[in-house]
N, C-alpha and C positions, 0 to 999 in steps of 0.2 A: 102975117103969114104964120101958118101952125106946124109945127114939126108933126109931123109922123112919121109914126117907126115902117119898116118897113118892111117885108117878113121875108130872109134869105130862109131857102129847102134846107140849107147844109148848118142855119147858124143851131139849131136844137142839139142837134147830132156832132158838131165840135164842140156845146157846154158840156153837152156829158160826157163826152170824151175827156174834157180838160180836167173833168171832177174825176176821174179814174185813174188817170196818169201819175205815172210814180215819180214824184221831187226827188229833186239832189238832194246828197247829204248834209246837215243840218252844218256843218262848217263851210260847207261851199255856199250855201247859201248868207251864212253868215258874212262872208266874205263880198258876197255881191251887195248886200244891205250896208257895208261902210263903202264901195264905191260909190254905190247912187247916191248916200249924203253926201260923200265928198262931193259929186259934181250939182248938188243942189235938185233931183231928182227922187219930190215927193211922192212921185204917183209910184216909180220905184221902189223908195222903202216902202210904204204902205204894204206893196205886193209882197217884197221881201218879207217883212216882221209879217204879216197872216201867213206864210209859207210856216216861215222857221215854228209859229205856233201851232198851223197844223201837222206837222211834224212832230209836236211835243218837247220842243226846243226851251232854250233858257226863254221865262217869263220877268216880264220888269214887275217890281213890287208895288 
């Protein structure tokens, strides 16, 4: 069996909305990036550290 995607009216129109929307502030966010490791929630940080970079947040070296 093949997955197919499926096409919602509204999902176009929440991506762009969601690339508009203005993040918390880079400590709040920072904040939410040590609990999602605490509780072992990858997909979490992932979200969290691209946030706090596109915010021009502290960069790891």
């Amino acid at each position: 069996m093949s997955a197919r995607r499926i096409h919602r009216p509204t999902e176009f129109a929440a991506v762009s909305r969601a690339g508009e929307a203005a993040l918390p502030p880079v400590p709040v966010l920072f904040s939410r990036l040590v609990v999602a490791n605490a509780i072992g929630d990858r997909h979490g940080v992932s979200l969290f550290a691209h946030a706090i970079a596109r915010q021009g947040g502290e960069r790891g070296q």
